[in-house]
Backbone and ligand atoms as CSV (ligand in chain L), in Angstrom:
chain,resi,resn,atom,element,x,y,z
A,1,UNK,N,N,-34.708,21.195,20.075
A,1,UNK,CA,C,-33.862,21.280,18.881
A,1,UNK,C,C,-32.711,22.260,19.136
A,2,UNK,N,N,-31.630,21.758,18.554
A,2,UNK,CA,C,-30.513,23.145,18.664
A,2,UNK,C,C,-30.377,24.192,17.829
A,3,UNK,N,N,-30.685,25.364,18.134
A,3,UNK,CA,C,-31.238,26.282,17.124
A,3,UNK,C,C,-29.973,27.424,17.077
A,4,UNK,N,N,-29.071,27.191,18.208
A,4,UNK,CA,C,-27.977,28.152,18.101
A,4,UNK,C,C,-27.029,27.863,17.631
A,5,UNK,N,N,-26.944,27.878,16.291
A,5,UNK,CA,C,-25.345,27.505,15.502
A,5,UNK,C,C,-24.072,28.954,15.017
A,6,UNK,N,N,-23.109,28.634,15.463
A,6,UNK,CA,C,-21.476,29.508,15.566
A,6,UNK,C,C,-20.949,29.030,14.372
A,7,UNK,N,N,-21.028,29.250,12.877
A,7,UNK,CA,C,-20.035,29.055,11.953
A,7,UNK,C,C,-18.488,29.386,12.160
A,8,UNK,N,N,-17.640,28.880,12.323
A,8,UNK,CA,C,-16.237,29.324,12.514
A,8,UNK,C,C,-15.428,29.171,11.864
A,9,UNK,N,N,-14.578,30.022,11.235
A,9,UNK,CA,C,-13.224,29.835,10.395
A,9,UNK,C,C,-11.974,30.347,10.960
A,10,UNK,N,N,-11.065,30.885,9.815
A,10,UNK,CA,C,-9.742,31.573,10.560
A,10,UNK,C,C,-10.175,32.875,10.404
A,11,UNK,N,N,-10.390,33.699,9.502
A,11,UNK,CA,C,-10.709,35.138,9.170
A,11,UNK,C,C,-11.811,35.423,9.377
A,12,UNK,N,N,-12.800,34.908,8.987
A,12,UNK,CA,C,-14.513,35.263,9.333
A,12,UNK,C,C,-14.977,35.721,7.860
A,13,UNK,N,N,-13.683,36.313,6.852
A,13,UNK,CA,C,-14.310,36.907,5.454
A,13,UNK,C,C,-14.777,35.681,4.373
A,14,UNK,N,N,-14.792,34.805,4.573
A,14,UNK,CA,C,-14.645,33.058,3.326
A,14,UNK,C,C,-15.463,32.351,3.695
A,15,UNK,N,N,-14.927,31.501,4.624
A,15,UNK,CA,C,-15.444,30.283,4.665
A,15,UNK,C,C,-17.028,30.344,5.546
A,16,UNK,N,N,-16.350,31.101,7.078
A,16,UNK,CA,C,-17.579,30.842,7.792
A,16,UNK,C,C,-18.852,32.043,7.757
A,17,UNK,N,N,-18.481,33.245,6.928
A,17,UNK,CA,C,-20.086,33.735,6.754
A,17,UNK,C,C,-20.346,32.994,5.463
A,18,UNK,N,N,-19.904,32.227,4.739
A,18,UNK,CA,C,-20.767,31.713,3.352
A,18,UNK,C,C,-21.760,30.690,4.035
A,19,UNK,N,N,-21.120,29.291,5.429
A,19,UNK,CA,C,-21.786,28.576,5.751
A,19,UNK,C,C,-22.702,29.307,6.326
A,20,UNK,N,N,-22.774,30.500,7.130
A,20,UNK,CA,C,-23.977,31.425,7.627
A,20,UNK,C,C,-24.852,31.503,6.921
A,21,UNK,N,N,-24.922,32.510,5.300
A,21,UNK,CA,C,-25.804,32.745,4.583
A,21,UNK,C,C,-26.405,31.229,4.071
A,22,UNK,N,N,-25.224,30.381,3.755
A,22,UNK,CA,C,-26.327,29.272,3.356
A,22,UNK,C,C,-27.452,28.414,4.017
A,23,UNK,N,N,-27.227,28.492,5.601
A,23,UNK,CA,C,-27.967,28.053,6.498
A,23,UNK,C,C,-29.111,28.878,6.917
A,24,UNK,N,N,-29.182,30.152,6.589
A,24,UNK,CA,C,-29.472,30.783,6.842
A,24,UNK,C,C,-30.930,30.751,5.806
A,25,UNK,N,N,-30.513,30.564,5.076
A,25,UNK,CA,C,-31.422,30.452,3.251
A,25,UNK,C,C,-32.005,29.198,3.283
A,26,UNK,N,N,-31.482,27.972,3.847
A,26,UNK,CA,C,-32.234,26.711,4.447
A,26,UNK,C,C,-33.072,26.930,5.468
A,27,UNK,N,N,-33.436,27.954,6.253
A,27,UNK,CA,C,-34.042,28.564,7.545
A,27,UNK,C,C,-35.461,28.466,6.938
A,28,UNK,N,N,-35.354,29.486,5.750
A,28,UNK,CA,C,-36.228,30.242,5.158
A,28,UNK,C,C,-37.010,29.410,4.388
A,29,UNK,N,N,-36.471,28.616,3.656
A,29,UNK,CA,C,-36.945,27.625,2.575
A,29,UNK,C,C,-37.520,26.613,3.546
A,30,UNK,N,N,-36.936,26.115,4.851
A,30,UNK,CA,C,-37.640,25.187,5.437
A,30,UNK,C,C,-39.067,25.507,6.142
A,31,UNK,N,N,-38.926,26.961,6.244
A,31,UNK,CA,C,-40.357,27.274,6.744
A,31,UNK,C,C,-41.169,27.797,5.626
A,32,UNK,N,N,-40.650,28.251,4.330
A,32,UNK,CA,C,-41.760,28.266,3.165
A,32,UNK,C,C,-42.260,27.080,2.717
A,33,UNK,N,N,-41.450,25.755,2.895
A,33,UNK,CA,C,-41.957,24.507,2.492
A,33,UNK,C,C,-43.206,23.391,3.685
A,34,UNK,N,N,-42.949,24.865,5.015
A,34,UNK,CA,C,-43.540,23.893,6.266
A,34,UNK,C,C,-42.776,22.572,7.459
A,35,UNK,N,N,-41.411,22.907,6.724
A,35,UNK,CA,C,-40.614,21.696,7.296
A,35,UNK,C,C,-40.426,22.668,8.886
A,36,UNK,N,N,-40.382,23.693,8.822
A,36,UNK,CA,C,-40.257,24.398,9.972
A,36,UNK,C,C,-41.487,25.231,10.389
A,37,UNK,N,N,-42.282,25.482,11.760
A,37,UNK,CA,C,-42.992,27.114,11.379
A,37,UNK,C,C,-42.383,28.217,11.540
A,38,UNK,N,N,-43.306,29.071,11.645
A,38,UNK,CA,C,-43.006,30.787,11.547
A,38,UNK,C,C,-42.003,30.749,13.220
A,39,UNK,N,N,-42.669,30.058,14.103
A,39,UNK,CA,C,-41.763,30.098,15.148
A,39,UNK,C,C,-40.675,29.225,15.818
A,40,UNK,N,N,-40.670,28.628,14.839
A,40,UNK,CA,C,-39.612,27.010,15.240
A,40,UNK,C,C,-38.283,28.262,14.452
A,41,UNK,N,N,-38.819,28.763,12.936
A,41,UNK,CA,C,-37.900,29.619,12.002
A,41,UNK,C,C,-37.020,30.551,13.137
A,42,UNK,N,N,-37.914,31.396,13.518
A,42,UNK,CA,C,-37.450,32.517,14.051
A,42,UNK,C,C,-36.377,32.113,15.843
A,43,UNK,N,N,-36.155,30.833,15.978
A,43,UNK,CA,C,-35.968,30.500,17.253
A,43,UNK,C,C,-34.585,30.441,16.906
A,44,UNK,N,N,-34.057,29.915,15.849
A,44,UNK,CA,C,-32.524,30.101,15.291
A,44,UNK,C,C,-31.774,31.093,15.370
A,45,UNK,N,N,-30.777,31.202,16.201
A,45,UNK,CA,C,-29.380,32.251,16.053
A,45,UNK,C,C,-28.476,31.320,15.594
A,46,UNK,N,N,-27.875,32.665,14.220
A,46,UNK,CA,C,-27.315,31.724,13.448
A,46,UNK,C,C,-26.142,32.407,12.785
A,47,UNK,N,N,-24.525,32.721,13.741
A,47,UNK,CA,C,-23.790,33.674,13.325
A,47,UNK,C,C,-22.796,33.026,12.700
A,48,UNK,N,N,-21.267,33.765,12.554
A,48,UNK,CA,C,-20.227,32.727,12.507
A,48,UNK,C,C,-18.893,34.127,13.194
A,49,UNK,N,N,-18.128,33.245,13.184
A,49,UNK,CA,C,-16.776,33.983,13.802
A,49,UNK,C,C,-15.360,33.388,13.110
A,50,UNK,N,N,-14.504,34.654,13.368
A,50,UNK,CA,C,-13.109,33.758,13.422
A,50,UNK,C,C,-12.597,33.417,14.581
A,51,UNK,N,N,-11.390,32.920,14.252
A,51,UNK,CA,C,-10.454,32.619,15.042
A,51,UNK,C,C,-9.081,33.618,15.324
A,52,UNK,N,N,-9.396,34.679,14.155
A,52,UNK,CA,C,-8.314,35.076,14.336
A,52,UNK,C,C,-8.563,36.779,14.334
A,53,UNK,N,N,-8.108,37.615,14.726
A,53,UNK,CA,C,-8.792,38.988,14.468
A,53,UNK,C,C,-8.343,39.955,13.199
A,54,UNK,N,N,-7.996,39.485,12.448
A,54,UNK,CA,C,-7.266,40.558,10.955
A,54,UNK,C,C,-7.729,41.030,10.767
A,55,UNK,N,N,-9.388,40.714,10.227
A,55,UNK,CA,C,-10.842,40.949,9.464
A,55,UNK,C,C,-11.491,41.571,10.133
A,56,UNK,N,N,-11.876,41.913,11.706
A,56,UNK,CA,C,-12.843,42.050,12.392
A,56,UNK,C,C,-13.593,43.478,11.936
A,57,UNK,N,N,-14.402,43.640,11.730
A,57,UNK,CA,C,-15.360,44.932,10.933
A,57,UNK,C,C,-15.291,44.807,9.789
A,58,UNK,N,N,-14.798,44.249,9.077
A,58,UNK,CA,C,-14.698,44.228,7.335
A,58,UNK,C,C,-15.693,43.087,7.039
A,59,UNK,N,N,-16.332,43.860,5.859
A,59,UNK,CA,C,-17.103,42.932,5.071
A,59,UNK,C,C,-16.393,41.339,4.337
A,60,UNK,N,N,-17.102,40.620,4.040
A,60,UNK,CA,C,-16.761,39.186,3.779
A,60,UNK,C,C,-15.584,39.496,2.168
A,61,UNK,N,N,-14.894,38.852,1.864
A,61,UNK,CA,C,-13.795,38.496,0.821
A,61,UNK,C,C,-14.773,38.848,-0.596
A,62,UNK,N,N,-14.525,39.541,-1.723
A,62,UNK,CA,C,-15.724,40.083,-2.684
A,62,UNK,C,C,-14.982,38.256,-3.785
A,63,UNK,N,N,-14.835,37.492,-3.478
A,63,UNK,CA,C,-14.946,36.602,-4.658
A,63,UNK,C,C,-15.895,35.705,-3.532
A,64,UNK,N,N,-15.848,35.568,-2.090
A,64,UNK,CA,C,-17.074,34.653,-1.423
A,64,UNK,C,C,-18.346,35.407,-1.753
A,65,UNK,N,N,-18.158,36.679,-1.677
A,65,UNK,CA,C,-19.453,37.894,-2.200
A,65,UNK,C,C,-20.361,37.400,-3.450
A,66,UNK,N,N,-19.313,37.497,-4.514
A,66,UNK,CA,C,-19.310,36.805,-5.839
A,66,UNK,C,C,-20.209,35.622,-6.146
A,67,UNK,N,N,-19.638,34.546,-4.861
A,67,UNK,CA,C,-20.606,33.203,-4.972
A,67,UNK,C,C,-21.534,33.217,-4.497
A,68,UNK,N,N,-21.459,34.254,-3.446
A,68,UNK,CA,C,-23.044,34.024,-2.923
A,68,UNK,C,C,-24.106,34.429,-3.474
A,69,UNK,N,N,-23.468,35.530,-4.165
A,69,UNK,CA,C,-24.614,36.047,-4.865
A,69,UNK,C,C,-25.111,35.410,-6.054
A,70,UNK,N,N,-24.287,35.079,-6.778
A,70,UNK,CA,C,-24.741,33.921,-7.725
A,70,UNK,C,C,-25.705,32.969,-7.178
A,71,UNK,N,N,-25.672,32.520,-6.036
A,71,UNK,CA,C,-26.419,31.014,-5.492
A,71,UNK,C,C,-27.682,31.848,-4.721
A,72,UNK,N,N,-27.614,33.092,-4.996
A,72,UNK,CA,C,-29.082,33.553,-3.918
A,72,UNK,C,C,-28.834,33.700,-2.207
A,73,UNK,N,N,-27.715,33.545,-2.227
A,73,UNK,CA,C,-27.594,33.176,-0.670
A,73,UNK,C,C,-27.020,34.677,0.016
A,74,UNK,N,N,-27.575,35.140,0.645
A,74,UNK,CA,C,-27.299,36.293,1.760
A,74,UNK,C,C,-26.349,36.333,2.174
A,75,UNK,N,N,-25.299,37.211,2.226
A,75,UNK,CA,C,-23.995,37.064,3.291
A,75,UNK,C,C,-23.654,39.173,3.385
A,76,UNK,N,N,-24.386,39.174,4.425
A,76,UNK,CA,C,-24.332,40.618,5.153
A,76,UNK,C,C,-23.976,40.750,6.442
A,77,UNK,N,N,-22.814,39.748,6.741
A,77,UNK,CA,C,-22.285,40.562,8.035
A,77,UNK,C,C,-20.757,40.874,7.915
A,78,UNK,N,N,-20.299,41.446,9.207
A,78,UNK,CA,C,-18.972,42.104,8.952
A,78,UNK,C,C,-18.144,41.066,10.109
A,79,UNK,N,N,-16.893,41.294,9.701
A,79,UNK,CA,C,-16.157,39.868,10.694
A,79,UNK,C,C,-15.801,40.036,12.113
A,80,UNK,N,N,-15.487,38.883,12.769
A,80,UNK,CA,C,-15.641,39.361,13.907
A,80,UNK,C,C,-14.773,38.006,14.271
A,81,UNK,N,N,-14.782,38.708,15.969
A,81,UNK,CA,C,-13.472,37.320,16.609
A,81,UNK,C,C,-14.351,36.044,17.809
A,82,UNK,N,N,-14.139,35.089,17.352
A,82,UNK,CA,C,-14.619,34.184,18.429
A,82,UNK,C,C,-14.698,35.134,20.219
A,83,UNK,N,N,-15.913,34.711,20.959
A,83,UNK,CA,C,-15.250,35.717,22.191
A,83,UNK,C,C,-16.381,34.216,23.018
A,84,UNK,N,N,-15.231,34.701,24.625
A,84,UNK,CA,C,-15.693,33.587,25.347
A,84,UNK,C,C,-17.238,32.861,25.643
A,85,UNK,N,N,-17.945,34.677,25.938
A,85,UNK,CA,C,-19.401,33.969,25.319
A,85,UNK,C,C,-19.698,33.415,24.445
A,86,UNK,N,N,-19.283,33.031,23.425
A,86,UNK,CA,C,-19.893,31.831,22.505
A,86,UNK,C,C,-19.823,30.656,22.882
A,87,UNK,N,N,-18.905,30.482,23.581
A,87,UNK,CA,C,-18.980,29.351,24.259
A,87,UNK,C,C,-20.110,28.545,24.895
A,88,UNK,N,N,-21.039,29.534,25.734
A,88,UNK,CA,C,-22.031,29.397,26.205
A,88,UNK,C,C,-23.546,29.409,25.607
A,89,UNK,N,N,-23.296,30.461,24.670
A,89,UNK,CA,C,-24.292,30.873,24.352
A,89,UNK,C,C,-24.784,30.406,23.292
A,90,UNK,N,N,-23.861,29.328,22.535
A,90,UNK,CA,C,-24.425,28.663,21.002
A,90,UNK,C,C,-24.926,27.434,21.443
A,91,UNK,N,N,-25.570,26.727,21.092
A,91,UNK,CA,C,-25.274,25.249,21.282
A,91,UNK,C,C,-24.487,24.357,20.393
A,92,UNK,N,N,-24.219,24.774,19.138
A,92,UNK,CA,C,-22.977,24.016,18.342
A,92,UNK,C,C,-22.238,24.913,17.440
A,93,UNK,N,N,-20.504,24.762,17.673
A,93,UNK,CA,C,-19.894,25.709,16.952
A,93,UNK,C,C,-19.147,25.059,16.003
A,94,UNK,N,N,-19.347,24.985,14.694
A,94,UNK,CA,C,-18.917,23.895,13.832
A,94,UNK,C,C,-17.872,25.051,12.867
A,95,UNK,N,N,-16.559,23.927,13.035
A,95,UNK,CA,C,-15.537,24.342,12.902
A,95,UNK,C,C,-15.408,24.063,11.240
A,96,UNK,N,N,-14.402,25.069,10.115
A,96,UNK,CA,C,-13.808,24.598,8.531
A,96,UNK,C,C,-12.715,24.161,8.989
A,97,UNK,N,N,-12.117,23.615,9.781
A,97,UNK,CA,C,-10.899,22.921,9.461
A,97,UNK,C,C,-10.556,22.381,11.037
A,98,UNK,N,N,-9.583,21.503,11.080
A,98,UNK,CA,C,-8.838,21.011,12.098
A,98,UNK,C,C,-8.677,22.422,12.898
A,99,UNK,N,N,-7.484,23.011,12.353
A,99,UNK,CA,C,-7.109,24.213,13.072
A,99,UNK,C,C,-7.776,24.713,13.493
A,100,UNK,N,N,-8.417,25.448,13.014
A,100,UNK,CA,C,-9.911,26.079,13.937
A,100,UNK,C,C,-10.735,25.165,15.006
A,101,UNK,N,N,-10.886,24.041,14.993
A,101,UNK,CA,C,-10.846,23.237,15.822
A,101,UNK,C,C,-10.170,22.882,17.183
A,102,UNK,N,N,-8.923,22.777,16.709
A,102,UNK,CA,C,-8.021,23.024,18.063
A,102,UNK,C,C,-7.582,24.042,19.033
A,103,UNK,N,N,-8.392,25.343,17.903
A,103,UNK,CA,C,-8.046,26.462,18.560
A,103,UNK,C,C,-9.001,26.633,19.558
A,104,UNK,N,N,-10.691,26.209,18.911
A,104,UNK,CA,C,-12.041,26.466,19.775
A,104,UNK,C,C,-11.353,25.498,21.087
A,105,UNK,N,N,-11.411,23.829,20.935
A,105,UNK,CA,C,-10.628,23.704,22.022
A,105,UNK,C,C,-10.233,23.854,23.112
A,106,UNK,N,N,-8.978,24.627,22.872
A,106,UNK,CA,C,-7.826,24.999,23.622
A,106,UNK,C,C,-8.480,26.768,24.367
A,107,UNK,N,N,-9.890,27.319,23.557
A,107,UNK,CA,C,-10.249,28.401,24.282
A,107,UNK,C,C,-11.749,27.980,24.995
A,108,UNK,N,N,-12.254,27.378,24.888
A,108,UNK,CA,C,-13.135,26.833,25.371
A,108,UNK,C,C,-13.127,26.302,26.960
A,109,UNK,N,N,-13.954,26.446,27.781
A,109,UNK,CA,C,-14.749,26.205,29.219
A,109,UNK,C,C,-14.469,24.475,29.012
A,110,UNK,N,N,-14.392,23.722,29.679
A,110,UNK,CA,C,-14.181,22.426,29.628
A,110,UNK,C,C,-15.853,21.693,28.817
A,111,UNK,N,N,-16.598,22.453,30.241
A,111,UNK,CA,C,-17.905,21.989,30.266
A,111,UNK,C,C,-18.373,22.302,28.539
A,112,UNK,N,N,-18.267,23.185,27.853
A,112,UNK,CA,C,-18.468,23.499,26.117
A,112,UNK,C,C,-17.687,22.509,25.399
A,113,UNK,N,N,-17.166,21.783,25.365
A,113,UNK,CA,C,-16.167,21.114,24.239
A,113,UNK,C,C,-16.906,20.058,23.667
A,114,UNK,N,N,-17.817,19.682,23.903
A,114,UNK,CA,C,-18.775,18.750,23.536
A,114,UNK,C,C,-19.320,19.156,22.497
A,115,UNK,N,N,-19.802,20.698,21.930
A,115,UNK,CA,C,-20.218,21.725,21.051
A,115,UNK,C,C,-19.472,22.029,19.932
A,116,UNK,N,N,-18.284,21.846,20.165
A,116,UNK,CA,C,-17.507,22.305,19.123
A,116,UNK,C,C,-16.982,20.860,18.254
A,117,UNK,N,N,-17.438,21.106,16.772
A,117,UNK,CA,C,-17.236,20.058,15.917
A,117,UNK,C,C,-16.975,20.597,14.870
A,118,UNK,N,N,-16.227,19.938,13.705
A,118,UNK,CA,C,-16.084,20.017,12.128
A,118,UNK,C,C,-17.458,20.307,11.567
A,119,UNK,N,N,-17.656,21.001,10.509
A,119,UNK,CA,C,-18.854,21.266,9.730
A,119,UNK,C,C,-19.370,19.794,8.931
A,120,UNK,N,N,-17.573,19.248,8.572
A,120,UNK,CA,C,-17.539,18.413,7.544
A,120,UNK,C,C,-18.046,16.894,8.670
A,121,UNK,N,N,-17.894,16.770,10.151
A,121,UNK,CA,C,-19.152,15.913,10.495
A,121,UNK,C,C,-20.219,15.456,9.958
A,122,UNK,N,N,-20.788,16.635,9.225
A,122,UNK,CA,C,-22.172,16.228,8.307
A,122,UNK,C,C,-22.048,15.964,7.337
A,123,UNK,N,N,-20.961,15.703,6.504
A,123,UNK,CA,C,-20.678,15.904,5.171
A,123,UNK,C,C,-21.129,14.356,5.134
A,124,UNK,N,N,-21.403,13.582,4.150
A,124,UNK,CA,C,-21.482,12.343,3.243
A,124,UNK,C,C,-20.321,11.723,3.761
A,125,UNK,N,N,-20.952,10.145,3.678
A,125,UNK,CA,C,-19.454,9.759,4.829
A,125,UNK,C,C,-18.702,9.418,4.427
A,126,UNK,N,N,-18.348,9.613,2.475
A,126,UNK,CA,C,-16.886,9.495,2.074
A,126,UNK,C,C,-15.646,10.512,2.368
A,127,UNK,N,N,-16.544,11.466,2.788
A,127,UNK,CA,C,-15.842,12.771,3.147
A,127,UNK,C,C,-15.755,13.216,4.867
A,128,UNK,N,N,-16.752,12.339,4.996
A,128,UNK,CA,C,-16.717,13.115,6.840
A,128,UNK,C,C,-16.238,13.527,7.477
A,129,UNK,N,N,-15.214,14.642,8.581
A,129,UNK,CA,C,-14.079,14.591,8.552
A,129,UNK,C,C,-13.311,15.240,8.498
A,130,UNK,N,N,-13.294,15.994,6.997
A,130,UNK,CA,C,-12.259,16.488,6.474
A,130,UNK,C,C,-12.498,17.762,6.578
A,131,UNK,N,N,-11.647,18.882,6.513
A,131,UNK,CA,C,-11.302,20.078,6.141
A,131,UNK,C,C,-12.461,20.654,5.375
A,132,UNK,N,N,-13.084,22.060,5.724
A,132,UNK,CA,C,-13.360,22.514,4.383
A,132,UNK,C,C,-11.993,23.577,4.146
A,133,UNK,N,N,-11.480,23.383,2.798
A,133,UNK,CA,C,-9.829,23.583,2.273
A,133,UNK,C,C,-10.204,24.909,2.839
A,134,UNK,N,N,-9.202,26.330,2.813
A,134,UNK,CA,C,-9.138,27.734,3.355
A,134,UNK,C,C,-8.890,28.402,1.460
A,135,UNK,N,N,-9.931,28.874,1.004
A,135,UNK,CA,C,-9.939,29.018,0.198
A,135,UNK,C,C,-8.997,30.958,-0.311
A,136,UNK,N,N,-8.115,31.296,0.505
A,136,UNK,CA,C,-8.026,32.719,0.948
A,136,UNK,C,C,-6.575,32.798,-0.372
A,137,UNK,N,N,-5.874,32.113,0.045
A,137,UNK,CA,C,-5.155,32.153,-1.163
A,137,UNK,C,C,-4.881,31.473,-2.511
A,138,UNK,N,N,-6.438,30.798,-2.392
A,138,UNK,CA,C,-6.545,30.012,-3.827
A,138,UNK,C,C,-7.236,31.337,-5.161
A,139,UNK,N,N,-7.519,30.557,-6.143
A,139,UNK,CA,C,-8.221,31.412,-7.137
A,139,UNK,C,C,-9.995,31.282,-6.526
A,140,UNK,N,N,-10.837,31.959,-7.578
A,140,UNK,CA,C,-12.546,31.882,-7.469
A,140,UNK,C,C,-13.080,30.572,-7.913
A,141,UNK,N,N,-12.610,29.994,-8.183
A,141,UNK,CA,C,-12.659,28.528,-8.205
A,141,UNK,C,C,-13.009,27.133,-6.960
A,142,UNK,N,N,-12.013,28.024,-6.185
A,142,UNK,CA,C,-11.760,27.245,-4.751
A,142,UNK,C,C,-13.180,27.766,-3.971
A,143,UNK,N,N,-13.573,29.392,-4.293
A,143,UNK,CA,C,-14.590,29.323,-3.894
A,143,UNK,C,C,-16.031,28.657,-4.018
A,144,UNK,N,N,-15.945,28.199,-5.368
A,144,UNK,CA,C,-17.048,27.253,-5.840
A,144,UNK,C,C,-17.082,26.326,-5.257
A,145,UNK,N,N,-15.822,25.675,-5.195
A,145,UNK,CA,C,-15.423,24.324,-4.534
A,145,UNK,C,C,-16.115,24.154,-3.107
A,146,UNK,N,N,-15.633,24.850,-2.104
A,146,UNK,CA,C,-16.023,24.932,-0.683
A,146,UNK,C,C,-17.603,25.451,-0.722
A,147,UNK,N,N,-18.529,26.036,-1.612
A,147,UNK,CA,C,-19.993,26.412,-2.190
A,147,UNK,C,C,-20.274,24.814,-1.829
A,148,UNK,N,N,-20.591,24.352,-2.569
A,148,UNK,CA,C,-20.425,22.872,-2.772
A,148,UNK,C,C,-20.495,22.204,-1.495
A,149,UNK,N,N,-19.529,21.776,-1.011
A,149,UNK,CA,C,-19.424,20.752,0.248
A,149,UNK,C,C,-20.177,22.293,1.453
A,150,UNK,N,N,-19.779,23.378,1.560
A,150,UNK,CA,C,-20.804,23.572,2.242
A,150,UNK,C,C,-22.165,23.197,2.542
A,151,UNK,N,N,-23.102,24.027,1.433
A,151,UNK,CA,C,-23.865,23.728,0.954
A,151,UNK,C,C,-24.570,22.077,1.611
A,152,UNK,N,N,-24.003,20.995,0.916
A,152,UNK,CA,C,-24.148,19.589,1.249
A,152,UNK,C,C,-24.513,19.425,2.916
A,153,UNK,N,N,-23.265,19.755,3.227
A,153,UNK,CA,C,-22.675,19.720,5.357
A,153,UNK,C,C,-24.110,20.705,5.764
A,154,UNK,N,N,-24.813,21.894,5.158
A,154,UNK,CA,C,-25.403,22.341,5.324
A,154,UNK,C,C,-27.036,21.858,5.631
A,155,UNK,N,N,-27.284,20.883,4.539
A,155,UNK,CA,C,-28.182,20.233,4.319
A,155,UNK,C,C,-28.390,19.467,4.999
A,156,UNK,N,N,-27.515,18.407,5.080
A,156,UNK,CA,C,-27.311,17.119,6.187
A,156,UNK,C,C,-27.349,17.601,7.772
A,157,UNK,N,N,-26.802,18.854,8.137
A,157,UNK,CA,C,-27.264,19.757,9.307
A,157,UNK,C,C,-28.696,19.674,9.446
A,158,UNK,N,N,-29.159,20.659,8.921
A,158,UNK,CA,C,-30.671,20.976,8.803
A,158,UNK,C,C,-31.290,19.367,9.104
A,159,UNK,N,N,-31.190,18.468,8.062
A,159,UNK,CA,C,-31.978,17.359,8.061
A,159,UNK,C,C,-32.049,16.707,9.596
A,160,UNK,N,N,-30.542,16.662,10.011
A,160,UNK,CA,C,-30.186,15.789,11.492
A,160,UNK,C,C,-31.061,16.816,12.718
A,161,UNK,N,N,-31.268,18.065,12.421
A,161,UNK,CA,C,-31.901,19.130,13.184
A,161,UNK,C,C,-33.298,19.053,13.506
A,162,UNK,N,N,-33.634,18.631,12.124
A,162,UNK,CA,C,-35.207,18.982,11.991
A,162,UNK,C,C,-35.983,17.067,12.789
A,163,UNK,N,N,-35.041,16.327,12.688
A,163,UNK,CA,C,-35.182,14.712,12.938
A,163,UNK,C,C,-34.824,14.865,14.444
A,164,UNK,N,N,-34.054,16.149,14.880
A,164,UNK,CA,C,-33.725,15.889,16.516
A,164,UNK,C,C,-32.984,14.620,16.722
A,165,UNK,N,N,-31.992,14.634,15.667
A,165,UNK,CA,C,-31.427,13.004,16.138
A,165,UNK,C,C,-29.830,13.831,16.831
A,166,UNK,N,N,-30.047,14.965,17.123
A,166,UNK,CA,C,-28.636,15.609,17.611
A,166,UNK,C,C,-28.283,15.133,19.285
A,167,UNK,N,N,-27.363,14.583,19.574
A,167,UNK,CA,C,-27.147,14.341,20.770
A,167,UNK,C,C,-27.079,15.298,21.861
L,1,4NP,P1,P,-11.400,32.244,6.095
L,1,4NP,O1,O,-10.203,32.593,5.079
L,1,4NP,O2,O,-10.748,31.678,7.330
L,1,4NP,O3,O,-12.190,31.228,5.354
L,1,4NP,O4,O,-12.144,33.542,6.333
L,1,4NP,C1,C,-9.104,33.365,5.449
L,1,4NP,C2,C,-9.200,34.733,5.439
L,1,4NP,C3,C,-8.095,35.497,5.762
L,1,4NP,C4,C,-6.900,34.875,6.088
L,1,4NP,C5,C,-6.814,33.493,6.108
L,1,4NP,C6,C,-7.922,32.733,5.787
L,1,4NP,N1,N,-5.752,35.655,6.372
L,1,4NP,O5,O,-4.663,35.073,6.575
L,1,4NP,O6,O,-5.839,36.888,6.462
């Protein structure tokens, strides 16, 4: 199973520690329900990064704070910059947007590019695909919004994980 997942955004404060904590909270729930055990649980590394370094040591954006905490979901790390070891060391680095996409890419080992995908891959396949939007200069709203299709992309992860139907 691939147990090493790289959340990635542009800043590291929004988008990609919310998909962290929420996957993170599916970890937990899948091994309180038995879908996982105590050691299938604990075999997961499960970070995220940016792409860009603005953020790096600062805590996550306080309106992504906001949502998470509302939804129960954990988000306690501080930001940080994509670095070449990830490359190696994750087995899938699932990108919020195109851009971040092209950037993993264009920094990436040839042999890694196979790893790096959209989050929204998993999304429902009216949506598959697409962007999760960059919610940094919208209102707390936008953060609900991207809650949401996370969340979902999150689920559909886990499920394709736990089925080993991952290529
Ligand atoms: P994120 O959002 O990529 O979801 O963490 C952003 C955070 C900061 C900036 C842009 C997007 N910024 O330009 O500083």
């Amino acid at each position: 199973m691939r147990t090493k997942v790289l959340f990635v955004c542009l800043g590291n404060i929004c988008r990609s520690p919310l998909a962290e904590g929420i996957f993170k909270k599916l970890i937990a729930e899948a091994e309180e329900n038995g879908d996982l055990t105590a050691d299938q649980a604990r075999a997961f590394r499960i970070e995220s990064a940016g792409t860009g370094s603005w953020h790096c040591g600062e805590p996550p954006d306080p309106r992504a704070l906001r949502v998470a905490k509302e939804n129960k979901v954990p988000m306690d790390t501080l930001g940080r910059q994509v670095k070449p070891s990830d490359f190696f060391e994750f087995d899938l680095l699932l990108c919020m947007d195109t851009q971040n996409r092209r950037d993993l890419l264009h920094l990436s080992p040839p042999e890694h590019r196979s790893k790096i995908r959209l989050l929204r891959y998993y999304d429902d396949s009216a949506h598959r695909g697409k962007d999760v939007p960059d919610p940094y200069y919208g209102d707390e709203s936008h953060f609900h919004d991207i809650f949401l299709i996370q969340a979902r992309c999150c689920r559909n992860l886990m499920a394709s994980l736990l089925k080993k139907e991952e290529p």
